[in-house]
N, C-alpha and C positions, 0 to 999 in steps of 0.2 A: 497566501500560498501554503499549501499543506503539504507537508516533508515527506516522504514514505518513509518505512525502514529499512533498513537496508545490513542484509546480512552478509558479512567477512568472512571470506575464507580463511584458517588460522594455522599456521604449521606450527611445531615444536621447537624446529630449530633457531638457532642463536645466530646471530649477528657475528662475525667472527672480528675478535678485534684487530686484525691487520686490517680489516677492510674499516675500519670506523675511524684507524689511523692517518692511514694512507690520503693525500688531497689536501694537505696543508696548506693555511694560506699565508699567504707574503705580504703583507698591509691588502691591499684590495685586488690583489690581483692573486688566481688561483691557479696555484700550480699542483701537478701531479706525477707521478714517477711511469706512471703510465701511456703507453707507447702504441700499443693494441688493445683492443678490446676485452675486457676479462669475460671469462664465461660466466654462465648463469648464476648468482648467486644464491646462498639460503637463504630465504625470502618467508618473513613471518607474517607477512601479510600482501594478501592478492589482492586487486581491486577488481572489486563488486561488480555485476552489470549494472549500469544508472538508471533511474525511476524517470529520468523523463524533465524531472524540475530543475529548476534555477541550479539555488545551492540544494548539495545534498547533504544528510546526516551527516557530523563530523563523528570519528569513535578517538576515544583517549589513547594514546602509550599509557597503558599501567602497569607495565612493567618496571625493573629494576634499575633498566639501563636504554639503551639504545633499541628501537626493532628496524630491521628491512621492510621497508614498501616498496614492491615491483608490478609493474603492469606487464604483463607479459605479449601482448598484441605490441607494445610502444617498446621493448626488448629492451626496459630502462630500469635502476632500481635509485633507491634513496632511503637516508635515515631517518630516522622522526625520532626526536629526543625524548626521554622520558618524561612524560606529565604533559605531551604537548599533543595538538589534536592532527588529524588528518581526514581527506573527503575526499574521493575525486571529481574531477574536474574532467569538461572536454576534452575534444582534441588528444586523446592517449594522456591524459593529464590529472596533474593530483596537487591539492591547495595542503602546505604543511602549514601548522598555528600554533602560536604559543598560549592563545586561549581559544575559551569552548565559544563557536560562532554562535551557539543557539541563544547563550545570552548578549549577545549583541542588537542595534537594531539594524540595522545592515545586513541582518543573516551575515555575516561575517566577512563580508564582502570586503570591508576598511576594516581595517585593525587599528583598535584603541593607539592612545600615547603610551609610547614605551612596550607594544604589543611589535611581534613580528609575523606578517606573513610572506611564506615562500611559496609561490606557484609556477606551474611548472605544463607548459600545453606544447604538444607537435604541431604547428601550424602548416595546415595546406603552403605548400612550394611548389605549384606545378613545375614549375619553369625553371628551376633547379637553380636560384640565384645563390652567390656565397650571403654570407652573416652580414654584413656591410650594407650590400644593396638590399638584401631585402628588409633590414630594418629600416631604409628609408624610402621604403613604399606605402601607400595609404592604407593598404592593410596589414595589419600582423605590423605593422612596423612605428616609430616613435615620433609624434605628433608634440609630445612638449619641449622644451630648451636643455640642450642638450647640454649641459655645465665639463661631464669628462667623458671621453674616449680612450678604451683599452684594448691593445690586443692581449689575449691568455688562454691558460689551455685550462680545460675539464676535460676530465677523461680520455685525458690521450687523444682532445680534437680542439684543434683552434677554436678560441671563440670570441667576441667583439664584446664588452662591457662598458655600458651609458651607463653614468651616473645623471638621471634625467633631477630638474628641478621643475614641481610643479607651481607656476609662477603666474598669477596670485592661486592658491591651491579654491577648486569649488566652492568648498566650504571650512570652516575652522577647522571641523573633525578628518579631512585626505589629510594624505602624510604631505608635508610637501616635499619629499624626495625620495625618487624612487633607483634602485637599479638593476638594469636589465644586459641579461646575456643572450647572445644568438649563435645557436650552434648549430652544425649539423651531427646527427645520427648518421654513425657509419654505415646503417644497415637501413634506413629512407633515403633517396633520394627525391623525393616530391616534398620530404617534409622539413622545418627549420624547425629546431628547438628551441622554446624561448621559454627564460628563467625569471622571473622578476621576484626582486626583496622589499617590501613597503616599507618606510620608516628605516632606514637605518641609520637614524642620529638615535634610534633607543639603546639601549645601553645591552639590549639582547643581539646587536648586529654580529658581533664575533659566531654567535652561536645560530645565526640564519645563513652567516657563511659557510661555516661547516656543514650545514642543511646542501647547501649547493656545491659544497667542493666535495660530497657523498658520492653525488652522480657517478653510477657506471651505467653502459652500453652493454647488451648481450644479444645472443641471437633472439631474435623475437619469434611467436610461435606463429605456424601460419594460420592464413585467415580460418572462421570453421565456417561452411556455408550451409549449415543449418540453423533454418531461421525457426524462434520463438513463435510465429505465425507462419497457419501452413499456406498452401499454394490455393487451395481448398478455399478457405477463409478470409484470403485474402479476394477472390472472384467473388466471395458471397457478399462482400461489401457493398458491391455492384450490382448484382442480381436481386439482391434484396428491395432494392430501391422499386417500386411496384407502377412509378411511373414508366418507365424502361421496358420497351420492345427491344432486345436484341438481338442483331442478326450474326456477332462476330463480338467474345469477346477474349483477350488471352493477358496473361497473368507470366512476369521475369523475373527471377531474383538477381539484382545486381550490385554492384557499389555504386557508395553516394558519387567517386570520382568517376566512373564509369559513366554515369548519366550525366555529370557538368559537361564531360567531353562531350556531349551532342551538341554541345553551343545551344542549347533549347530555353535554359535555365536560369541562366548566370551562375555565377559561382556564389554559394551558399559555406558561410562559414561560422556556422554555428554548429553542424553533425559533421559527424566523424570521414573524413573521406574513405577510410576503411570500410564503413559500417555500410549494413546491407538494408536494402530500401525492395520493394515491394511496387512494382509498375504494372499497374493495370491501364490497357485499352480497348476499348469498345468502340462498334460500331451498333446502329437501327436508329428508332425511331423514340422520342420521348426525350434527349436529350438538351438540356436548358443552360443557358447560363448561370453560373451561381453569383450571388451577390453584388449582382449589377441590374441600376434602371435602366429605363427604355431611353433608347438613342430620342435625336431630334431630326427632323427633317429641315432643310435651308427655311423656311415660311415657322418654323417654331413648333409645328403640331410633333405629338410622339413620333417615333417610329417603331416597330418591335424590332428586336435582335436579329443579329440573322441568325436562319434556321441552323443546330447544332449540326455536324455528320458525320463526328466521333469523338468521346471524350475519354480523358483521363483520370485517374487519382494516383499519387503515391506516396507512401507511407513507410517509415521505421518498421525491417523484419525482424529483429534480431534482440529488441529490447533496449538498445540505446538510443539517449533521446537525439532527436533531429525532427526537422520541419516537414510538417504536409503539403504537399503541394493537389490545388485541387479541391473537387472533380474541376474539373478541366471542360472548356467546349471548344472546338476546331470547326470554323465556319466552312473553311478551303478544304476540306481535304474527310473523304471516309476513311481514312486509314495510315498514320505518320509513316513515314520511312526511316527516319530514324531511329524506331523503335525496334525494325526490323533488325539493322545494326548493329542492338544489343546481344551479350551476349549473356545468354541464362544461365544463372550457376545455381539453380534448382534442381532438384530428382523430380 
């Protein structure tokens, strides 16, 4: 897998130390003085648009002390200790480390013995469950044995804390204990915040909770709905294709949650449900199935597919990574309805 690089935007300003104080913790449970949500804080470091890949480049703290990492879309900040790495991560989400992932063989994925990682993703909540329940759903939620349950506050919002055991762990090198927080964002209501610390029997644990008792909430910015790919570019996808008679073809800028809600899809929980995705439809003549053989008939001879009578693609606008769906072939129908339905946040 080949890494891109990936450049940080850097501000000047400092980390203020009330805020690096503030969020103390109380053996495992983390408390804060905080009631409301603070506002935006000095944030020394933005998170990047993503390349697309797995893990991305981690960059060092090489500073003196402490710096702010904020996502400003995820309206979230946190500290990264000096000397320790950071990357983000899906989902409005940033992996903090106390070593460099590049030398790992895991891309950094597991953290060594005595290594700590803290990550940190907004997970899709359609359905708006509290921390409890949805940690015990199939998705986004906790699959191993469950050793402790806490309730505690971050940032001035209740949150649920598993101390999970991974029992027997996959292989020598997983941590076998992991713990994880579920919170909401005062400012998502679709999304659940989930915090996880690998490894905290390493002797860095105190200082992976401070990582997590950092957490503040602020107002997040809104969406920008200009996408990195134009409208333009996005139809030439299509038209390019020299097998293709088309009689009809049109091109939406939407969100990825905007399109699950057609029920077309499933729910896809790898891209951003913020993040803007690029729907093309067509209709004519020339349209094929992709990546499938020919049907059977009852007596065993082939069949061919049925004839296409409009297809699809769609694809990441905006430069974050997410899944392509597609081309697409629709045997029923020259034209979905649901697509109509959408609404286009293109110029």
């Amino acid at each position: 897998m080949v890494a891109a690089a990936v450049a940080l935007l850097l501000t000047a300003c400092a980390t203020p130390q009330s805020e690096q104080e503030s969020g103390a913790l109380s053996g495992t449970a983390l408390v804060t003085s905080e009631s409301t949500p603070a506002p935006a804080p000095s944030c020394d470091r933005l998170r990047p648009r993503t390349t697309g890949v797995a893990y991305e480049p981690a960059t060092p703290n090489l500073g003196s002390g402490d710096i702010t990492v904020c996502d400003l879309a995820g309206g979230w900040s946190m500290v990264v200790p000096q000397a320790w790495f950071e990357r983000p991560s899906q989902q409005h989400g940033r992996e903090i480390m106390s070593y460099d992932p590049a030398r790992t063989e895991s891309s950094g994925g597991v953290p060594g013995r005595e290594q700590i990682l803290v990550r940190l993703q907004m997970v899709q909540n359609p359905t708006g469950l509290a921390p409890a329940a949805f940690a015990a759903t199939p998705f986004g939620g906790i699959w191993e044995k469950v050793r402790d349950q806490k309730q505690v506050t971050i940032a001035g919002q209740p949150a649920e804390l598993y101390e999970v055991g991974n029992i027997p762990p996959s292989s020598p090198d997983q941590p076998e204990t992991t713990l994880f927080w579920y919170l909401r964002s005062p400012f998502f209501a679709d999304r659940m915040v989930r915090v996880s610390l690998a490894r905290p029997d390493a002797a860095l644990r105190a200082e992976g909770e401070r990582i997590v008792a950092s957490l503040r909430f602020f107002q997040p910015t809104p969406i920008n709905f200009v996408p990195t790919v134009s409208r333009a570019a996005a139809i030439a996808r299509v038209t390019s294709r020299a097998e293709l008679v088309l009689t009809r073809i049109e091109a939406k800028l939407v969100l990825r949650k905007e399109l699950e809600a057609t029920k077309q899809f499933g729910t896809e929980w790898w891209s951003d449900p913020d993040a803007l995705a690029w729907v093309v439809v067509y209709a004519g003549t020339g349209i094929h199935q992709q990546n499938f053989g020919p049907g059977f008939r009852l007596n065993g001879t082939p069949a061919p597919p049925p004839p296409c009578l409009s297809g699809l693609v769609i694809f990441p606008a905006d430069g974050e990574s997410g899944s392509q769906i597609g081309p697409g072939c629709n045997p029923g129908s020259s034209w979905p309805t649901w697509f109509d339905s959408l609404i286009d946040h293109g110029n």
